[in-house]
C-alpha positions in Angstrom: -58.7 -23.0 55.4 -60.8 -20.5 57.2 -63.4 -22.0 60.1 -66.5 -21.4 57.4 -64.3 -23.8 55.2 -63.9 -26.4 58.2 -67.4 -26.1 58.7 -68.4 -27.0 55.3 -66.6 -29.7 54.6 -67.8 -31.1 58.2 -71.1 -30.8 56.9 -70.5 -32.8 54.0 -68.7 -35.2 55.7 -71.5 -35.4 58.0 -73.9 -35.6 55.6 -72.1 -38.5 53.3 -71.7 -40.8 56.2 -75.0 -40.2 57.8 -78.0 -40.2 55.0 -81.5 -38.7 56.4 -80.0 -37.5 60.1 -78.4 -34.2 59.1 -79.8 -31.3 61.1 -79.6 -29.0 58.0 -76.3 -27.8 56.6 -76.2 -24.3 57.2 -77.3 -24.9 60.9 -74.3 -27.4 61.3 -71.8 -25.2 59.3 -72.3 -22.3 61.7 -72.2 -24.4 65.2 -68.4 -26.3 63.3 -67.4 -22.9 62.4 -68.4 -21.5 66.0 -66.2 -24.6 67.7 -63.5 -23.5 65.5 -63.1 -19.6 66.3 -63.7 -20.7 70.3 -60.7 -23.0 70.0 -58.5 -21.0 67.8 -59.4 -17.7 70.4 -58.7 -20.1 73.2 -55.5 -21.1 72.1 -54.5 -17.5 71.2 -55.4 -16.5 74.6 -53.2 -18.9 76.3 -50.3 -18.1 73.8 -50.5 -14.5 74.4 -50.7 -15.5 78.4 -47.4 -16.7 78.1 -45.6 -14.0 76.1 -46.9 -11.6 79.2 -45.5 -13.8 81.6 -42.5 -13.8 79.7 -42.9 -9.9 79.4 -43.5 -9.4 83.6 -40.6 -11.5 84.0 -38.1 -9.5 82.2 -39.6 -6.5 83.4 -39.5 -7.4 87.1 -35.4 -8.1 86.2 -35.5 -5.0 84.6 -36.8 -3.0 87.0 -35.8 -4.8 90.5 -33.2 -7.4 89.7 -30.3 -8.1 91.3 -28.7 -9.9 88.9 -26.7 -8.5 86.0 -30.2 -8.1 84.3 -31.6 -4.9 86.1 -31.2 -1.7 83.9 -29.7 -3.6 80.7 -31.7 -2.4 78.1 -31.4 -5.6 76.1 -33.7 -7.0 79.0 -36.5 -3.9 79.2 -36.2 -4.6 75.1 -37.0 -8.0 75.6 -39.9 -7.0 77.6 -41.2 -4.7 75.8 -41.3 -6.8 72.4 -42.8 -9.8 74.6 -45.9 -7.2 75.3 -46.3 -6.4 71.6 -46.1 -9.9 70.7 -48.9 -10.6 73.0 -50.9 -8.3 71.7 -50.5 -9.5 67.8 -51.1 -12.9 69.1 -54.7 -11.6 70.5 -55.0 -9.9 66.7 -54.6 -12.8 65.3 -51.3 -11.7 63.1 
């Protein structure tokens, strides 16, 4: 279900339990809707976060390890496809 979706069926949710208080559906639709693309950007946000701290880390071992991890390519690989998950997270893919 999309965040419109949500938002409709809030509304007549809303409107089922609570005869003569509704604010007007398409009014409360938008402001559910709203909440739900804040959260779901929120939450993609602090997904992505992590796949770049993930990234920084295996670049840092990459780059200046001293640990069997510096210049392996399997390591700069798993940095680099940490970045480019972070960035389809923030698409939304």
């Amino acid at each position: 279900m999309t965040p419109d979706d949500y938002g409709r069926e809030a509304a007549t949710k809303f409107n089922a339990n609570n005869p003569g208080h509704f604010p007007g559906r398409p009014l409360f639709e938008g402001l559910v809707a709203d909440a739900i693309r804040a959260a779901v950007a929120a939450e993609r946000e602090r997904c992505a976060k992590v796949a770049e701290k993930f990234a920084a880390e295996k670049g840092a071992a990459y780059k200046h390890g001293r640990t069997p991890d510096r210049a392996d390519p399997h390591v700069q690989g798993m940095s680099c496809g940490a970045e480019a998950v972070a960035e389809l997270i923030r698409e939304g893919k």
